[in-house]
N, C-alpha and C positions, 0 to 999 in steps of 0.2 A: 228236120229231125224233131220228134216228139220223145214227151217220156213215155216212158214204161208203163201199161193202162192198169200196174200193179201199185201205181204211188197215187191215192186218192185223197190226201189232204195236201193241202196249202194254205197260205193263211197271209194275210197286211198287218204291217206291224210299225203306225207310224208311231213317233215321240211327241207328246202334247205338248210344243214350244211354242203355237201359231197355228192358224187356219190351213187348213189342206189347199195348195196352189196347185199347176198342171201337172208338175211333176210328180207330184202326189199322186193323181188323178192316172196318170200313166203306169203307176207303177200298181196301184188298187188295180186297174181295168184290165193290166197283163194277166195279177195272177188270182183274179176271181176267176177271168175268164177260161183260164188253164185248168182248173180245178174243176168248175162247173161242166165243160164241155168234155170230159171226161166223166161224170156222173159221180163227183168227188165231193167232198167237201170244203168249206171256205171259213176260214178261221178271222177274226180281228181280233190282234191282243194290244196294248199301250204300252210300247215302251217307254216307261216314265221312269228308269231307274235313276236316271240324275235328275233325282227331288229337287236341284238347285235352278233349275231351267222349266222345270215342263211342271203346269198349272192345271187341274182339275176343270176349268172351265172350259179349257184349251180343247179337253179329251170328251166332253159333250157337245161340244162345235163339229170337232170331226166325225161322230158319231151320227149326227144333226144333217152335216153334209154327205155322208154316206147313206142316207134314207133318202135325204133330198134328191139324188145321184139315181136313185132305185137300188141299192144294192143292198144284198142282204145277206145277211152272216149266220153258222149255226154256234147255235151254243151261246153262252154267256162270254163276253168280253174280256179276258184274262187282264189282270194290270198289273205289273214287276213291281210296284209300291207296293203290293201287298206280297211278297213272294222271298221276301230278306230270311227268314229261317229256311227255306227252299236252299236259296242259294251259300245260306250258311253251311248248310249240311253238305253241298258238293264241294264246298269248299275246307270243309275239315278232311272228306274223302279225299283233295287232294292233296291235304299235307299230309296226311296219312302215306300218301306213295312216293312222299318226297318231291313232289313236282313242282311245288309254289316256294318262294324264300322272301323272308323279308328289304324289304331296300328302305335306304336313307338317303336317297337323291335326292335332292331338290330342282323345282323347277327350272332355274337357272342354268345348274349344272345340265339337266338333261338338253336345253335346249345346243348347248355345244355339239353336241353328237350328232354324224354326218347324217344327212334327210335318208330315208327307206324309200321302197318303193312306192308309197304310197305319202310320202314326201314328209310322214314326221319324222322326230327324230330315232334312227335306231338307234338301243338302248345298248352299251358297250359294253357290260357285263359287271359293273364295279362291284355290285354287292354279290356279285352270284353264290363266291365261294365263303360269304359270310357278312356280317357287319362289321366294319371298323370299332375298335374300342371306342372311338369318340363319338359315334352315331347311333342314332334309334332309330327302330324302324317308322316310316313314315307309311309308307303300301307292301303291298305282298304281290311278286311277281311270278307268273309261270313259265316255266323253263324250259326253252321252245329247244328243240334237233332237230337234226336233219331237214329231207325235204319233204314235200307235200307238193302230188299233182292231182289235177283232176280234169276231169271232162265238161267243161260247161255247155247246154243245149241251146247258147247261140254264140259265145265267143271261143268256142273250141279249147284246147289244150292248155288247162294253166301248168303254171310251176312254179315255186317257191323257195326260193331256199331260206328258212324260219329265222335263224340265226343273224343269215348275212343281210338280208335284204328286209328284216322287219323290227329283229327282236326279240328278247322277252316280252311281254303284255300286262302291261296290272289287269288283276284278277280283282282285286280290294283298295281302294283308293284310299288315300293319306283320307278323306272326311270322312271314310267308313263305311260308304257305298259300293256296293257290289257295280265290277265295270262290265261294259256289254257284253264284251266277248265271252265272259263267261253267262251272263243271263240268257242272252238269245240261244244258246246250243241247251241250257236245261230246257228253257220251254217249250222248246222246237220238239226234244225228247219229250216231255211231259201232255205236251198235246198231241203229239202222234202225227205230227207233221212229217212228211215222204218227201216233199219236192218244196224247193224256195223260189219264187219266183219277184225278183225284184229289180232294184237300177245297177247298172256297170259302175257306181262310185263306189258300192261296198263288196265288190270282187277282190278285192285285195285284203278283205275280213277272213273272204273263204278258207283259206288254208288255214289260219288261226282256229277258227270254228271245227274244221275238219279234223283237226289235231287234237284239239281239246275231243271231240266224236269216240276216235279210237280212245284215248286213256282212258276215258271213262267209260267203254265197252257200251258202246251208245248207239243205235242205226248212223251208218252216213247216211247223209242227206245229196237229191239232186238239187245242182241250179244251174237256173237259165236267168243272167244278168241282161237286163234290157238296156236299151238306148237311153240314155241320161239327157232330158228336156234343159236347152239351155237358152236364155236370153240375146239378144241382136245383140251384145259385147262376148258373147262365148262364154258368160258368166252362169255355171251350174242354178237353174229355179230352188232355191231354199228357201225358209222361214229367216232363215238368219240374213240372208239380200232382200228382204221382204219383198220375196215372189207375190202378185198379184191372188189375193184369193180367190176362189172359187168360186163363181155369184149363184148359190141357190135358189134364185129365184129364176133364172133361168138356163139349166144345165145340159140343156140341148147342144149348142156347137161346141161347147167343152168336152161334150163326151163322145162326139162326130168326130171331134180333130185329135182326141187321143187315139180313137181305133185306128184313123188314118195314118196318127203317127208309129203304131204299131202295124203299118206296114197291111190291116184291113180294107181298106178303101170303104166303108158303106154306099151301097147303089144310090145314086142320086133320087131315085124315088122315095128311096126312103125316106131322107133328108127333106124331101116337100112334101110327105102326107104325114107328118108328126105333128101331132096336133096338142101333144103335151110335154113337157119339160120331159119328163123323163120316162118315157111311156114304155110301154110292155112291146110293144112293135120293135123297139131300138134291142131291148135284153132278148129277145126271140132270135132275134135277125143274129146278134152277135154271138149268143150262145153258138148258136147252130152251124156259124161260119168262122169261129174264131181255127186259127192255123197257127201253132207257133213256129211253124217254120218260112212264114212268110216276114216272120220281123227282122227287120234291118241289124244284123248286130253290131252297131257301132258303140267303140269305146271312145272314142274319139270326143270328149266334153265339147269340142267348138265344132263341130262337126253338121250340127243340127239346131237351129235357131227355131225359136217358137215366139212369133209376132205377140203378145200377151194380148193386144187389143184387139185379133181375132176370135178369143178364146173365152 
């Protein structure tokens, strides 16, 4: 299955907490590759909205290794640290419809609440129908119903149901920061993004995203969740396991063993007439043969080990 050759942007959206690892690498390589071989475009924005984690150095590293990489982006680099009145403004539009409420939970309390599907805690509704006399608001929640299905273009039929299985969502964090769920759906709108192409850990965002899409009368969006890169313990490759960086100095089998891992195979010729790190041979060859319907869609985190010391 392929998308629609009517959705011509996509775009990489990593968080400057750390060096771009394979993971990374796999999930930039799916969906430049989606975008470009369609005659689309390819977006990179930073998601930096949690100012408390992710460092400006961080986000000219990855930047750094995405040239190193050969890959190239159009447009100017968007960055959610600059975008807080952006997100103010959908966020007044939602109290405006009633959709967000204050809460005075605390962390404690929240963590009682039985795990969701996606293993935090759902949130059991205490402030919904208002604040306690004794409480102030600490974040501001939106107020999730019903369900929410969609079609993903490689793990097939999701479903949701908002309430029981995830939650309400902070929308505005007890420190005053805009949360992601609401950043990534304004800018996806904002940049005219069509299609998400990213890892199978943040499939269980989509319905959050997709819901917030309709209230604020916003395009839905396609996605196609890839195979999530995990370590010989079945351990998800993150910044926070500090997954092995990226070596720009030589990004050749890093970016052999991502297409491989996307299910590409590149011709063994190829692989012995490359004569540079990141050479226009390898972007030709892949542009030109990328197929998303040849990747593996596995959700399965232990599923798929990647040796780092091949890579």
């Amino acid at each position: 299955m392929t998308f629609p050759p009517s959705l011509p942007c996509g775009r990489f959206a990593p968080s400057p907490t750390g060096p771009l690892h394979f993971g990374s690498l796999v999930a930039a390589l799916g969906s430049c590759l989606e975008a470009r071989a369609r005659g689309g475009r390819w977006l990179v924005r930073m998601e930096d909205v949690d100012q408390t984690r992710c460092r400006p150095e961080h986000a000219d590293a990855i930047l750094a290794t995405l040239e190193a990489f050969g890959f190239s982006w159009d447009g100017a680099v968007m960055v959610q640290s600059t975008r807080t009145e952006r997100y103010r403004e959908v966020f007044e539009q939602l109290k405006a419809l009633g959709s967000v409420y204050p809460c005075g939970c605390t962390r404690s309390e929240l963590a009682l609440a039985a795990p969701g599907i996606d293993g935090a805690p759902v949130y059991p509704g205490t402030c919904r129908a208002g604040l306690a006399a004794s409480r102030s608001a600490r974040a501001w929640r939106l107020r999730l119903e019903g369900e929410i299905g969609f079609d993903d273009y490689l793990q097939g039929r999701q479903h949701q149901h908002l309430p029981r299985d995830v939650g309400d969502c902070v929308v505005l964090r007890a420190d005053g920061l805009f949360a992601y769920q609401l950043a990534v759906v304004v800018d996806d709108a904002d940049q005219g993004v069509d299609h998400v192409v990213r890892g199978a850990d943040l499939i269980d965002s989509t319905p959050r995203q997709i819901y917030l899409q309709h209230l604020l009368g916003l395009p839905i969006l396609a996605y196609a969740h890839l195979p999530v890169a995990v370590d010989a313990q079945g351990a998800k490759l993150s910044k926070q396991t500090l997954a092995t960086p990226l070596d720009v100095r030589n990004p050749a089998p890093a970016l052999f063993a991502a297409a491989a891992f996307l299910g590409q195979n590149p011709p063994e010729e190829l692989r012995r007439s490359l004569c540079r790190p990141a050479s226009t041979d390898f972007w030709a060859w892949a542009r030109g043969n990328w197929r998303l319907d040849k990747v593996p869609p596995v959700l399965n985190l232990a599923a798929i080990a990647i040796n780092e010391e091949s890579t």
